[in-house]
Residue, then its C-alpha position, 0 to 999 in steps of 0.5 A: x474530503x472523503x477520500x482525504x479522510x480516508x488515506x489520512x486514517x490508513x495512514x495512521x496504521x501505516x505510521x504506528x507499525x514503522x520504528x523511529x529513525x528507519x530507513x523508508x522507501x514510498x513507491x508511488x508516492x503521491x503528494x509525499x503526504x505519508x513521508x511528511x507524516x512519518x518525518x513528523x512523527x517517527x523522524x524516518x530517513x525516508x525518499x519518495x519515487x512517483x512518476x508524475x511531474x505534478x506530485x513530485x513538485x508537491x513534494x518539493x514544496x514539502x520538502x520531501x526527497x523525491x526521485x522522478x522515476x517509473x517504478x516498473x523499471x529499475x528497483x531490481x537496481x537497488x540492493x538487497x535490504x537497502x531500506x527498513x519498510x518499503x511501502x506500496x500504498x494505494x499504488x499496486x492497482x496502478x503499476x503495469x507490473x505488480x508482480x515486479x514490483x510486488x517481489x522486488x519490495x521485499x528484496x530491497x525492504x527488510x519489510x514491506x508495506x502494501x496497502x490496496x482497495x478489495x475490489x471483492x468487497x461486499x459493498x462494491x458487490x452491491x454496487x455492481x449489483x444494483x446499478x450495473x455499473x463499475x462501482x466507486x468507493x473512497x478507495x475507488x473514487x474514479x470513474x472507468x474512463x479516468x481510473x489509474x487502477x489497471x489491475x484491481x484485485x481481491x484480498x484472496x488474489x493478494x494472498x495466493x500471489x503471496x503464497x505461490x512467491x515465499x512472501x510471508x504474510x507478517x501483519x494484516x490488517x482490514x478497514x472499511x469503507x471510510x478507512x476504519x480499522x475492523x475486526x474479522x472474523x471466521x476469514x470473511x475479510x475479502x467479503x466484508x473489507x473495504x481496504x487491506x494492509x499488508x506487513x510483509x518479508x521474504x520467507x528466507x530472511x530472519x527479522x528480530x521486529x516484535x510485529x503483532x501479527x493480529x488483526 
C-alpha cells in the first residue's frame, strides 16, 4: 500500500515534466502503470522494455506497447535522439550496467529521466544504525536476500557519474520517505532525500524546452 502510494506520488512529478504528444521510451517498466498514466494524461506515444515475462503481461492487459528485452544489452542499437524522454524509474539500482545504460539514455532521449532511492539518506543511516541491519523504506522494501537492487547509490555518486560523463543535470528534484516532494536547502539533499529525480541531457545537444531547473 505504501510503496503504491509512494510511486503513485513520484509519478505525478515524472507526469508534469513530459510535453503532450511526446514520443516516451520506459525502461524497465514494470506493470506499465507509468505509460498508462502518461497515455492518459499527456496522450505520449510511448513503449515499455522490462525483462520479466510477468510484467510484460500486465502491460498487455493494459494495453500498454511493451518489448521483452534486457536492457543491459542492445540500447546502443537504437538512434541518437530516437525518443522525446527516456525514463529510468526505479530501475538503475537493478540493471547489471548502470553506466551502460546511464550514458545510452541520454543518447537515444533528447532528455531523459532517471528516478532512484538515496541510499545515503538519513532515515536509512538511522536505521543502519540502531538495528544493525540492511535497512528498508518505501523506496527499498526488500529484504537482502530477495532485493533486485544490486548497485544501490547515493545522490553525491549520481551526480559525480554525471559530472565525470557530459550528462548536464536539467532539473532535480528530491522526496521523502513517503514520495513527497521537499525543499532543500544549503545542498543537504543526500542526507535528508529519501528519493532523487533526475531531468537530464547531453551537454553537447541544444534543447529549446523551457524546464524550471528549481527544486
Amino acid at each position: 500500500m505504501y510503496r503504491d502510494i509512494y510511486l503513485r506520488n513520484v509519478y505525478e512529478q515524472i507526469i508534469s515534466i513530459i510535453d503532450e504528444n511526446s514520443r516516451v521510451l520506459d525502461l524497465g517498466c514494470g506493470d506499465g502503470e507509468l505509460l498508462n498514466l502518461l497515455w492518459e494524461k499527456k496522450k505520449v506515444y510511448g513503449l515499455g522494455i522490462d525483462i520479466s515475462t510477468d510484467e510484460v503481461l500486465k502491460c498487455i492487459k493494459k494495453g500498454v506497447s511493451v518489448i521483452q528485452e534486457d536492457i543491459d544489452e542492445g540500447l546502443d542499437k537504437i538512434k541518437d535522439d530516437s525518443y522525446d524522454y527516456v525514463i529510468l524509474s526505479e530501475t538503475l539500482q537493478a540493471v547489471k550496467r548502470p553506466d551502460y545504460v546511464l550514458k545510452q539514455i541520454v543518447r537515444i532521449g533528447k532528455m531523459a529521466i532517471v528516478t532512484f532511492p538515496n541510499f545515503a539518506s538519513i532515515n536509512l543511516r538511522i536505521k543502519f544504525f540502531f538495528t544493525g541491519k540492511m535497512p528498508k523504506s518505501s523506496a527499498l522494501p526488500f529484504e537482502w536476500y530477495n532485493t533486485p537492487n544490486i548497485h544501490l547509490l547515493t545522490i553525491k555518486d549520481f551526480k559525480e557519474f554525471c559530472k565525470k560523463n557530459e550528462i548536464k543535470i536539467i532539473k532535480e528534484i528530491y522526496f521523502s520517505g513517503n514520495g513527497k516532494k521537499i525543499n532543500i536547502f544549503f545542498k543537504t539533499e543526500n542526507l535528508f532525500a529519501d528519493e532523487a529525480l533526475f531531468v537530464l541531457q547531453r551537454i553537447n545537444v541544444s534543447n529549446n524546452k523551457n524546464i524550471n531547473q528549481s527544486v
